[in-house]
C-alpha positions in Angstrom: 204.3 1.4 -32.6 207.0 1.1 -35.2 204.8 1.0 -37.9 203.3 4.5 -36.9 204.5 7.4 -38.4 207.2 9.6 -36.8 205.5 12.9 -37.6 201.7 12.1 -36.7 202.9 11.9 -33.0 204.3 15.5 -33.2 201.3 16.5 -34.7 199.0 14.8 -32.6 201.0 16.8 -29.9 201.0 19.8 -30.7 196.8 19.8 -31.7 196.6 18.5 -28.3 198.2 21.2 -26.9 196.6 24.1 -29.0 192.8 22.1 -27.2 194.4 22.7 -24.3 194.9 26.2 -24.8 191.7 27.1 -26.6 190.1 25.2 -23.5 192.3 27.3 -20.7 191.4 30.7 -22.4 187.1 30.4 -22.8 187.6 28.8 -18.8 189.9 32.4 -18.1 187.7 34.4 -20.1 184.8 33.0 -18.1 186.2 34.4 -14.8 186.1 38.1 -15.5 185.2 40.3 -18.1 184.8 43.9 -19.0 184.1 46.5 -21.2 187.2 48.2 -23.1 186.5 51.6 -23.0 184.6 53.6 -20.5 183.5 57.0 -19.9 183.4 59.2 -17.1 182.2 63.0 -17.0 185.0 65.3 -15.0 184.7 67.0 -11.8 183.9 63.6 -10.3 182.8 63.3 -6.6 185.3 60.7 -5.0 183.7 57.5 -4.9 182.0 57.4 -8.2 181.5 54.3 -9.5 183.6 54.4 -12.8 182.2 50.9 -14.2 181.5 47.1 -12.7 183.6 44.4 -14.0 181.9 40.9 -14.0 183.2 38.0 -12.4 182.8 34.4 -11.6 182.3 33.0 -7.7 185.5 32.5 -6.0 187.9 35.1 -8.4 189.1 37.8 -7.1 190.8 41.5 -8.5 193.4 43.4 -8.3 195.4 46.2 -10.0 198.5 44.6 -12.0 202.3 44.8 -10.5 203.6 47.3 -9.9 201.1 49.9 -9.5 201.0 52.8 -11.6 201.9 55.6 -8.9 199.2 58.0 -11.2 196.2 55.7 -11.1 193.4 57.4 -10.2 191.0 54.5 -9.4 191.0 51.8 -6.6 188.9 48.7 -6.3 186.1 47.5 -4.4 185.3 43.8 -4.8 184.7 43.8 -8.6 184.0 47.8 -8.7 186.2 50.5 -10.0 185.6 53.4 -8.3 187.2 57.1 -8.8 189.4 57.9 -6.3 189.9 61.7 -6.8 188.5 64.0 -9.1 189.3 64.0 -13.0 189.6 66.9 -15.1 189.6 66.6 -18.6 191.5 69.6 -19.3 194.4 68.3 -17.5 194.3 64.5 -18.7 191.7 63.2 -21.0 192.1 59.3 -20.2 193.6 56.6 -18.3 194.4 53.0 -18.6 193.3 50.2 -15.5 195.2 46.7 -15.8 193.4 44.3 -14.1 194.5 40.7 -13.1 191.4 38.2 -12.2 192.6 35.5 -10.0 190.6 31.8 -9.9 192.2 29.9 -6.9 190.2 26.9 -7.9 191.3 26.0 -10.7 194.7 28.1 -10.6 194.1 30.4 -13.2 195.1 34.0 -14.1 193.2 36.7 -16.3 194.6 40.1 -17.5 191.8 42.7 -18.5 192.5 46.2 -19.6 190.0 49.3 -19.2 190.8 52.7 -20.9 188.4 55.1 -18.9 187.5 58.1 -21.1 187.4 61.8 -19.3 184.7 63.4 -21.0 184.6 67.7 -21.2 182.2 69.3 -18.9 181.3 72.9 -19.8 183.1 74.4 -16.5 185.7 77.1 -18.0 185.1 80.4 -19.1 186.2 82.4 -22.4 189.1 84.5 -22.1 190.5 87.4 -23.8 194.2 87.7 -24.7 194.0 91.4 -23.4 190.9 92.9 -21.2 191.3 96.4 -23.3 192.2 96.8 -27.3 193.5 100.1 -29.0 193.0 100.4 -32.8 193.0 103.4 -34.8 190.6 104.1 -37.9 190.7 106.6 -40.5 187.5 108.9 -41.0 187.7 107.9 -44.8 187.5 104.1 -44.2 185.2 102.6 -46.1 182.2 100.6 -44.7 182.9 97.1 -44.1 186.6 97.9 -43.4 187.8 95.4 -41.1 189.2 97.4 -37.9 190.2 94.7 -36.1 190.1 90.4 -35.0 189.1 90.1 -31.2 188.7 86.5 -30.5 188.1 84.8 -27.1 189.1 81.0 -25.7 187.7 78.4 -24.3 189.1 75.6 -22.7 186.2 73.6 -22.9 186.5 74.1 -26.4 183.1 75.2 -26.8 182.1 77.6 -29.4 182.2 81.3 -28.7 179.3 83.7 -29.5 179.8 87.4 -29.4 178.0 90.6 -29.4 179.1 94.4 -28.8 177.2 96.9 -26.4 176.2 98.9 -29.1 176.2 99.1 -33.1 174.9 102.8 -32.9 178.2 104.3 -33.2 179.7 103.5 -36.7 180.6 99.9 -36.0 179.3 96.1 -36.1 180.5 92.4 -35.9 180.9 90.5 -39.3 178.9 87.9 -37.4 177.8 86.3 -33.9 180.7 83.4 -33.9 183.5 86.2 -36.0 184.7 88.9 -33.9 185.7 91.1 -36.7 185.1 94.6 -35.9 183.8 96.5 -39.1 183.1 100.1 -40.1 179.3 100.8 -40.2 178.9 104.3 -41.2 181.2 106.9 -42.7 183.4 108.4 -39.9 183.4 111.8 -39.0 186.5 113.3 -37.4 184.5 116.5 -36.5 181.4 114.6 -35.3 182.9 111.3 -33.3 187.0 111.1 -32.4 186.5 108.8 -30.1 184.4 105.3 -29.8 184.3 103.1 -26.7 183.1 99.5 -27.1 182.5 96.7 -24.8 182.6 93.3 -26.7 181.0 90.0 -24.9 182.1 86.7 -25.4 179.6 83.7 -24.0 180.0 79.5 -24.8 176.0 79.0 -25.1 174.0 80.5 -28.4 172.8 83.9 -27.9 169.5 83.3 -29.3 167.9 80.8 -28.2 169.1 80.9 -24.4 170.7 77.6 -23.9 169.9 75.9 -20.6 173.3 73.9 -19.9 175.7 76.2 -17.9 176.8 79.5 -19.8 180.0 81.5 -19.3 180.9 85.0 -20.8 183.7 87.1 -20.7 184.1 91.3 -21.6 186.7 93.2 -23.4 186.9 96.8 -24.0 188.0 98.2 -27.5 188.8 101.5 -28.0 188.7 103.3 -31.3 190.2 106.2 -32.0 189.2 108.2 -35.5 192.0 109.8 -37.8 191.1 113.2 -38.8 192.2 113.2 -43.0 192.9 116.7 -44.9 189.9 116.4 -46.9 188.5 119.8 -46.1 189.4 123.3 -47.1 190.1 126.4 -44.9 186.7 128.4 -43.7 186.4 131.4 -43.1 184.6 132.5 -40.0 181.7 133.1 -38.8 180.6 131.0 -41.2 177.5 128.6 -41.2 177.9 124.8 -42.0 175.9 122.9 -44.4 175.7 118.9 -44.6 175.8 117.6 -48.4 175.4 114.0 -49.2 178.1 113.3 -46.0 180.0 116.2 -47.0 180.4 119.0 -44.6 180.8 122.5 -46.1 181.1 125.9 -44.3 179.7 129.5 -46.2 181.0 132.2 -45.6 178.4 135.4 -45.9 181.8 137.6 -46.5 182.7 140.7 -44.4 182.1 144.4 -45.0 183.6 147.7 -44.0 183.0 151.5 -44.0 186.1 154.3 -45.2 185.5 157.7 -44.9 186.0 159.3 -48.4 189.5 161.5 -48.6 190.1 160.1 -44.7 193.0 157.2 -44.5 191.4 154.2 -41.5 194.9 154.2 -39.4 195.8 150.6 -38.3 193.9 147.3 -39.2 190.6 147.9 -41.3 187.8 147.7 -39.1 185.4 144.2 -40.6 182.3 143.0 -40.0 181.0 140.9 -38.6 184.4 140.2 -37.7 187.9 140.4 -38.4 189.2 138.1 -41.7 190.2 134.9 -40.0 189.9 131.1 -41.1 190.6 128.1 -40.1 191.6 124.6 -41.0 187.8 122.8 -41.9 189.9 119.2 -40.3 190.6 120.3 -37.0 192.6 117.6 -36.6 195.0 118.4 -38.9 194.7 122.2 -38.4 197.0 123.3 -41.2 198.6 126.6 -41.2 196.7 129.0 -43.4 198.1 131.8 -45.8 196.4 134.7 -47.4 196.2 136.9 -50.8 194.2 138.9 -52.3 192.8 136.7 -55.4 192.0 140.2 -58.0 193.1 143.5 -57.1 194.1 145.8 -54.3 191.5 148.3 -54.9 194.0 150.2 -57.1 196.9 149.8 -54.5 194.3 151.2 -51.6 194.8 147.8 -49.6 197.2 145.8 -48.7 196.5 141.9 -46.7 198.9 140.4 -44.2 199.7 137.1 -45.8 200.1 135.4 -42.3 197.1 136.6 -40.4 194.8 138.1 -43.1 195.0 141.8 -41.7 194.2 144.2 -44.2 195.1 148.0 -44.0 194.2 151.0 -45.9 197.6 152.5 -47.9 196.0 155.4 -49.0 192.7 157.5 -49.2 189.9 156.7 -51.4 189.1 159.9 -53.6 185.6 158.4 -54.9 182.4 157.2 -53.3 181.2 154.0 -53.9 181.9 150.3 -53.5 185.0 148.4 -53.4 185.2 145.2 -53.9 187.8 142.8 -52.5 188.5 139.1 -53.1 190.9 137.3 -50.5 192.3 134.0 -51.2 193.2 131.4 -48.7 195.5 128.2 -48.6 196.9 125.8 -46.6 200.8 126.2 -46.6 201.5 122.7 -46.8 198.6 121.4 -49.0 198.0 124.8 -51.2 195.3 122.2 -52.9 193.4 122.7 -49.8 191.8 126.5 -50.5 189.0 129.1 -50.1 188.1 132.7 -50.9 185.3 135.3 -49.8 184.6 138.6 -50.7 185.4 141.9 -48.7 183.1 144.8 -49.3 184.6 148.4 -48.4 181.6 151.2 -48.8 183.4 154.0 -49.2 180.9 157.6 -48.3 180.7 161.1 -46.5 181.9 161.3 -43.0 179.0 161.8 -40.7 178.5 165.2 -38.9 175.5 164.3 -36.1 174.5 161.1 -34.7 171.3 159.8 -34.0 169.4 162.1 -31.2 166.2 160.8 -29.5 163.3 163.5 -29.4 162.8 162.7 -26.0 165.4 162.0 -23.1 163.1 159.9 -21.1 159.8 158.1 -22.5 157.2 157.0 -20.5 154.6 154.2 -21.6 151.5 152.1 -20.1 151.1 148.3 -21.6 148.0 145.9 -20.6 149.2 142.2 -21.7 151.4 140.4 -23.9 150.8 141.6 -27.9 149.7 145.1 -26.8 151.1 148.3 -28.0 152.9 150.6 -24.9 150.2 154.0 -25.0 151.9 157.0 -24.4 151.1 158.1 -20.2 151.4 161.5 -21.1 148.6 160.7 -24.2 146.5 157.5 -23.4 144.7 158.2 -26.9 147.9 157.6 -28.6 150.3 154.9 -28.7 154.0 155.7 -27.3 156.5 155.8 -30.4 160.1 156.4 -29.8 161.8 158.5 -32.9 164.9 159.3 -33.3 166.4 162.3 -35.6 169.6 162.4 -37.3 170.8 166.1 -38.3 172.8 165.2 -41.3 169.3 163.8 -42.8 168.1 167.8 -43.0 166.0 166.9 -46.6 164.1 164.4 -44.9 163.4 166.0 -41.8 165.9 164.0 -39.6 164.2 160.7 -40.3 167.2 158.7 -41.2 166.2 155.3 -42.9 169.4 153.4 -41.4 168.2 154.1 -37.7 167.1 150.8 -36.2 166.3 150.3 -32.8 166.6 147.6 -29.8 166.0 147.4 -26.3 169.4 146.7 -24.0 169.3 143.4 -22.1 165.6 142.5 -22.0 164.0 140.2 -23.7 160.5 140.9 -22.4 159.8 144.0 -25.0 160.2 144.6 -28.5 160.4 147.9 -30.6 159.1 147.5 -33.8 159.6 150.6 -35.9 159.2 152.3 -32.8 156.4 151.0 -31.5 157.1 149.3 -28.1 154.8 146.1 -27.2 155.7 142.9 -24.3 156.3 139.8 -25.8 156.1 137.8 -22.5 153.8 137.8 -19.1 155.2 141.1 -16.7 154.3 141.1 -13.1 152.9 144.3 -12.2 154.7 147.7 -11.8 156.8 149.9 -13.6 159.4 148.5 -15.7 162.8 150.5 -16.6 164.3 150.0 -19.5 166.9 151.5 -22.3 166.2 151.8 -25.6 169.0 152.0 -28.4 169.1 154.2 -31.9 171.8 152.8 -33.9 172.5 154.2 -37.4 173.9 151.1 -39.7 175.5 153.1 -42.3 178.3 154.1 -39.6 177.1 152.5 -36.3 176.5 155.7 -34.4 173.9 155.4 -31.9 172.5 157.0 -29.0 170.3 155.7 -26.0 167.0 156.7 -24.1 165.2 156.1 -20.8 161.6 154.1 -21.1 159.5 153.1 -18.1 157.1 151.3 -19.1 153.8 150.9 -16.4 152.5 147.2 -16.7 148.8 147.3 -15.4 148.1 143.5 -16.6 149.4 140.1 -16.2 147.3 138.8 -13.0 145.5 140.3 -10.2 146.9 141.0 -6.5 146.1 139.7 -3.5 145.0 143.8 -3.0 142.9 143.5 -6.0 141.5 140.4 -5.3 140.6 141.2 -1.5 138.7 144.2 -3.4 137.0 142.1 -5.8 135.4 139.3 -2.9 134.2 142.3 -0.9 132.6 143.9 -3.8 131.1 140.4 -4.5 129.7 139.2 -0.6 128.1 142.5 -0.3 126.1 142.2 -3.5 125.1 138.8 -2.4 124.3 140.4 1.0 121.8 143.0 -0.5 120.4 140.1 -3.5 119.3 138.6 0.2 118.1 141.3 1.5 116.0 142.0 -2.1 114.9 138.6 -2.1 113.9 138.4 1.5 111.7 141.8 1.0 110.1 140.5 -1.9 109.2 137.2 -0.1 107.4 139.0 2.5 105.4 141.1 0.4 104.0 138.6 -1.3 102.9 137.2 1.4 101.2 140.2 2.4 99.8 141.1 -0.8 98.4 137.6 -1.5 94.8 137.8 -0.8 94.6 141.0 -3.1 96.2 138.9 -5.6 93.4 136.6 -5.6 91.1 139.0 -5.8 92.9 140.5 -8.8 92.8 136.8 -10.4 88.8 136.6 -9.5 88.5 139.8 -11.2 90.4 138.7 -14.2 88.9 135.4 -14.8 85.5 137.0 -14.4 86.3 139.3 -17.2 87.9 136.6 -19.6 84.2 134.9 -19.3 82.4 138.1 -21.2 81.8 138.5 -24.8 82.5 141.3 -27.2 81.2 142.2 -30.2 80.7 140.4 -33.5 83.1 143.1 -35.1 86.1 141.3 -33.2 86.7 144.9 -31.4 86.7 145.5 -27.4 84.3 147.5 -26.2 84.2 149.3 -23.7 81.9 148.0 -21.1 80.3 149.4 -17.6 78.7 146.4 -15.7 76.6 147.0 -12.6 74.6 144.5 -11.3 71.8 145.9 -8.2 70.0 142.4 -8.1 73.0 141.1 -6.4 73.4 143.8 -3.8 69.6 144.1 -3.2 66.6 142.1 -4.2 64.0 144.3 -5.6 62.0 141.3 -6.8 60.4 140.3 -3.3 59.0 137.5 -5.0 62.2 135.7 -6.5 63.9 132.7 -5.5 66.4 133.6 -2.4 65.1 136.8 -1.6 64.1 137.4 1.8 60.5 138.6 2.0 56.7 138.1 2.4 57.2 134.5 0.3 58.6 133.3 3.4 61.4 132.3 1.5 64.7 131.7 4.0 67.3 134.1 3.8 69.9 131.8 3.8 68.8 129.5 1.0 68.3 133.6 -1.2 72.2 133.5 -0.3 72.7 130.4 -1.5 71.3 130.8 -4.8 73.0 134.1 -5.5 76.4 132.8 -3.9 76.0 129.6 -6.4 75.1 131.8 -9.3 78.3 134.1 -9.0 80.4 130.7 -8.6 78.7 129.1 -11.4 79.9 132.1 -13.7 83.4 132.3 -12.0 84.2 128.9 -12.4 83.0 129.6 -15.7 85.6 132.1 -16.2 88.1 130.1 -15.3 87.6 127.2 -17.6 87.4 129.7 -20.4 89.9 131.6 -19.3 93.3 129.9 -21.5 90.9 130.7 -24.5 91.5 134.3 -25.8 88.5 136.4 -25.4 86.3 136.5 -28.8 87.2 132.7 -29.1 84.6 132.7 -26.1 82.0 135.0 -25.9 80.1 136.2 -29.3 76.9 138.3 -29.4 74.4 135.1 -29.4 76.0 133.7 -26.0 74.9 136.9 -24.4 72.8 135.3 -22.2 74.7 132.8 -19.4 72.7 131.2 -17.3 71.9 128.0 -15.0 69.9 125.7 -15.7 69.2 125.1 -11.9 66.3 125.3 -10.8 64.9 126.3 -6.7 61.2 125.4 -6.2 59.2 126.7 -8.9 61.9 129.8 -9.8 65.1 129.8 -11.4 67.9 132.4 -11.1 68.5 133.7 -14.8 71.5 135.6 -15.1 71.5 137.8 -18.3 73.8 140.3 -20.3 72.1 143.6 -21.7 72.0 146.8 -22.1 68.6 147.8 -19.6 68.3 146.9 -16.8 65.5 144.2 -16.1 63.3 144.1 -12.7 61.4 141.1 -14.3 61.5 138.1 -11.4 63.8 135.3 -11.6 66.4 137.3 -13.2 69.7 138.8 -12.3 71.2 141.6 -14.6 74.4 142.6 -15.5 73.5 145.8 -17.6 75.6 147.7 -20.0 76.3 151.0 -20.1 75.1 152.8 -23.4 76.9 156.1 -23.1 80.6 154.8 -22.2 83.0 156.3 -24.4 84.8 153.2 -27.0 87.7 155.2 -27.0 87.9 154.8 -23.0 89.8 152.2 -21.0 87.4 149.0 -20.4 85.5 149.7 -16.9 83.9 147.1 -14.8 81.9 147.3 -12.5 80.9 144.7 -9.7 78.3 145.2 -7.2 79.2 143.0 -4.5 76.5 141.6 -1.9 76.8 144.5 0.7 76.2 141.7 3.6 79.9 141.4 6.1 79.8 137.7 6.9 77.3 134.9 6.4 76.0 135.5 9.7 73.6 138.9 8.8 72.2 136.3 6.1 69.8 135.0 9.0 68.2 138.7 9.3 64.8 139.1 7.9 64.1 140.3 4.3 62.2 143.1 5.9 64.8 144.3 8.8 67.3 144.6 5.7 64.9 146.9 3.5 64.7 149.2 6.9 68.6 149.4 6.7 68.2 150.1 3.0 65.7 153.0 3.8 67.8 154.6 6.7 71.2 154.1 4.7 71.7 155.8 1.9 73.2 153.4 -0.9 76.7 152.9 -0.7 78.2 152.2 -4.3 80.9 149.5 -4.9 84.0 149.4 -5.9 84.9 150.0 -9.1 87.5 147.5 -11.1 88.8 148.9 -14.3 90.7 146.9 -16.8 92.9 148.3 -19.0 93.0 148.3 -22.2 95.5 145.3 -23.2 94.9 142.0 -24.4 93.5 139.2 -22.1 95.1 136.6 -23.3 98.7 138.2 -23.1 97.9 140.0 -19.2 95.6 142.4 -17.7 95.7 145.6 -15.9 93.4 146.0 -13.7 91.9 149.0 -11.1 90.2 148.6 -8.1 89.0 152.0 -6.6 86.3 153.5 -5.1 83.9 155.6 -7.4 82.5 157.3 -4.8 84.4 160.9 -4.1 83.1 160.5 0.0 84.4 157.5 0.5 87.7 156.9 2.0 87.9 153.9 3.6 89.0 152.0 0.8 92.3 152.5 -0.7 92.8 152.4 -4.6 94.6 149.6 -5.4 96.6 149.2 -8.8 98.1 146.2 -10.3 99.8 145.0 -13.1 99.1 141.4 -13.8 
């Protein structure tokens, strides 16, 4: 031991002791551990878990001595847990010392946690003021910065903002700069007073954010400052817009003097008295007046405060004078304006204007029409008026113009009266108005004016419906008549068609010409040939089957007809188809219908035979022989009982049927009558087809 150096004891102690450490602090830092830092959102529930400290088995935790009276936290086994709710806008972190506690082995751990409030987008942006004032001058420029209007946010989130409207001379320098700028050029006259609603929101306008948003309004009210940029105006005058500048012109004013006559008191003007005003209303400047060149050689005289102007003495020439009047402001003589003043100076009037009538009396139809005179419904109305001092021209004064007093539904027009809009109607009284320009004499007239248009009554409609329902009534009662005469008439219509188609189916001659024509044909009232086919008689030829044949033969040339009938006439018929005929044969005869001009007995044949003395000039006249037998019944009588009729009755001639002389293929006329002058059983019967 005493040969062992002093020192390497110490030393050896004290490494000893720093093992021991080093060993003591991993076996403590093995008991509990945790993070440093920790966040936790604000408006917390109670109970929240804030973070979980890890631990070894057997340690336990608890908040270091003496408690911090403001902690916020408590713990649960090895949990710290919120025990009210945080808000970061009142206290943005707190600090949690922590001592872990190992029985077993008797040691002691002190861990620190710093919990981190974090900002939760809960507040909204306010306004220092809910309403602004500013005042603008109408000659600020645009971009001129009227005002800063910013918002806050506790949450210290960025504010976005937009006005109600940027329609009425103002705008934002941007979305996240509440500047208020000028737009547009003010106009004092046009817009005094703007009212603006600014918004203020902590989520981007565009595109809508989907966290939580809060806004917040301010209004801002502008007030424009009228500037003395304008000059007086004169009035009436009418305004004119140039390039942003508003003028006012003047047309000047005019007046009448009677020459040698002095006008007593203030010179009458037109179209009104000499006045202006201020052009900045605002401002409205006091405004002083002069005349600018001349009196009128000392014949005037203007009031300098309220433009006035009087007559100091006659004028002793006709003519025109010729006045121009200057006026200022008082305080800013820059500020001025002139206009002329005409004074027509002529020859007192001795008559007035005199209408030729007292009371005029006119009848219009519709709107545009001219007003006839009632008294003259040949001639419009005119309204004239005469003027006595106009004696060359023979009263017709050229400076007479005329109007209608307080209606707007007439017009005169040189004195011509006419409505310009829809009158119900009646009689309409009016007043009509001479007026003579060169001294404004006038004189009035009555007019009535008798409106006989614009939409019917219920009178005249009533009238109209009756006069309609009974037309329609007898139209009926036409129709209805004609309906049941054609009933009545229809079996003569046929026969008229028979006639017709049978007519169609004859020729005419080569020359193109209608002829006319006389066709009688005995064989078919009366068999003269006893031997032919279907005549009764000693051939012992049946009745009936003579009927037969003579009944087929007239249908075979009907039906013949009728076929050819759509065909004009000489397209049908020539000279070499004067024979028609059947081919038909009964027994050992046949029935051969001819056309000629004699009459043939010969057997077999049936003649139709022309007349050779009928004047061409005549109508057409044709002539059919019908069979003279009632019904088909008589057909069964012997050929020889019939021949004893023929003997004891005298021959009874047919009727006659007489065509006109038109063209077939347009319409025929036709005539059936009775040639015989004893006969009057049948009636004449005459249609038009």
């Amino acid at each position: 031991m005493d040969g062992i150096h002093p020192h390497f004891t110490v030393r050896t102690y004290f490494s000893f002791l720093l093992l021991i450490l080093l060993q003591t602090s991993t076996e403590a830092q093995d008991i509990c551990s945790a993070p440093i830092a920790v966040e936790f959102a604000e408006n917390n529930r109670v109970g929240d878990v804030v973070v979980t400290i890890t631990v070894q088995p057997g340690v336990t935790l608890e908040f270091k001595s003496p408690p911090d009276p403001d902690n916020p936290f408590i713990l649960e086994g090895n949990t710290l847990i919120a025990a009210k709710v945080l808000d970061h806008e009142t206290i943005k972190s707190y600090g949690a010392q922590i001592i872990c506690t190992d029985k077993a082995i008797g040691l002691q751990l002190g861990i620190n946690i710093v919990v981190l409030v974090t900002n939760v987008n809960d507040n909204l942006p306010v306004f220092d003021q809910e309403a602004y004032n500013v005042n603008v001058n109408e000659m600020s420029s645009v971009d001129t910065s009227v005002g800063h209007f910013p918002a806050t946010d506790l949450d210290e989130q960025q504010i976005f903002y937009t006005l109600t409207s940027e329609s009425n001379g103002f705008k934002l320098k941007s979305s996240t700069i509440p500047d208020l700028l000028v737009a547009t050029p003010l106009d004092y006259d046009k817009v005094k007073n703007v009212k603006l609603i600014l918004y203020a929101q902590d989520t981007p306008l565009e595109p809508p954010s989907s966290e939580a948003s809060f806004t917040a309004t301010a209004t801002i009210m502008v007030t424009i400052l009228d500037v003395d940029n304008r000059p007086p105006w004169f009035q009436p005058c009418t305004e004119h817009e140039m390039g942003g500048a508003v003028i006012c012109q003047s047309a000047g004013y005019t007046s009448r003097v009677v020459l040698n006559e002095q006008e007593t008191g203030v010179l009458p003007l037109k179209p009104a008295p000499l006045y202006a005003i201020d052009g900045d209303s605002g401002i409205n400047e006091e405004i002083m007046y002069s005349f600018l060149s001349g009196d009128g050689d000392g014949l005037f005289k203007i009031n300098p405060n309220s433009g006035n102007i009087s007559m100091l003495k006659p004028a002793d020439v006709l003519g025109t004078i010729s006045l121009t009047v200057l006026a200022a402001q008082k305080m800013n003589s820059y500020q001025f304006a002139t206009t002329t003043v005409t004074v027509n100076v002529q020859v007192k009037s001795l008559h007035p204007p005199q209408f030729q009538r007292p009371q005029y009396e006119g009848i219009i139809t519709k709107v545009g029409a001219m007003a006839v005179d009632t008294k003259n419904k040949d001639q419009p109305l005119r309204i004239i008026a005469t003027d006595d001092d106009y004696a060359a021209t023979e009263g017709l004064n050229p400076h007479i113009t005329y109007s209608i007093s307080r209606s707007s539904d007439f017009s005169i027009i040189d004195g011509y009266i006419f409505m310009t809009k829809d009158v119900s109607q009646g009689t309409v009284y009016l007043q009509v108005v001479a007026t003579d320009k060169s001294n404004d004499e006038s004189a009035t007239a009555q007019l009535s004016v008798e409106v006989t248009s614009g939409g019917y009554g219920p009178t005249e409609m009533a009238a109209v419906g009756a006069t309609l329902g009974v037309l329609l009534f007898i139209c009926l009662v036409v129709i209805g008549v004609l309906a049941f005469r054609f009933r009545r008439e229809k079996a003569d219509w046929r026969k008229i068609y028979d006639a017709s188609m049978f007519q169609s189916s004859l020729g005419q001659g080569s020359d193109g010409h209608k002829e006319g024509m006389h066709y009688i044909n005995d064989a078919f009232r009366k068999d003269e040939d006893g031997d032919s086919t279907g005549s009764g008689g000693p051939g012992g030829v049946n009745v009936m089957d003579g009927v037969e044949q003579r009944n087929k033969a007239r249908n075979f040339l009907l039906n013949e007809a009728i076929v050819k009938s759509s065909a004009p006439l000489h397209a049908l018929l020539s000279d070499d188809t004067s024979q028609a005929g059947s081919d038909k044969a009964d027994d050992e005869k046949e029935v051969k219908p001819i056309l000629t001009k004699e009459r043939r007995m010969d057997e077999g044949y049936k003649s139709v035979w022309f007349k050779e003395d009928i004047d061409p000039n005549a109508k057409e006249e044709v002539v059919i022989i019908p069979d003279n037998r009632e019904d088909d019944s008589e057909a069964e009588e012997s050929s020889s009982g019939r021949e004893e009729d023929e003997v004891d009755n005298p021959r009874i001639k047919p009727p006659k049927v007489s065509f006109n002389d038109v063209d077939l293929d347009s319409g025929l006329g036709v005539k059936m009558e009775d040639p015989a002058e004893d006969s009057d059983g049948d009636e004449p019967l005459n249609v038009d087809l």
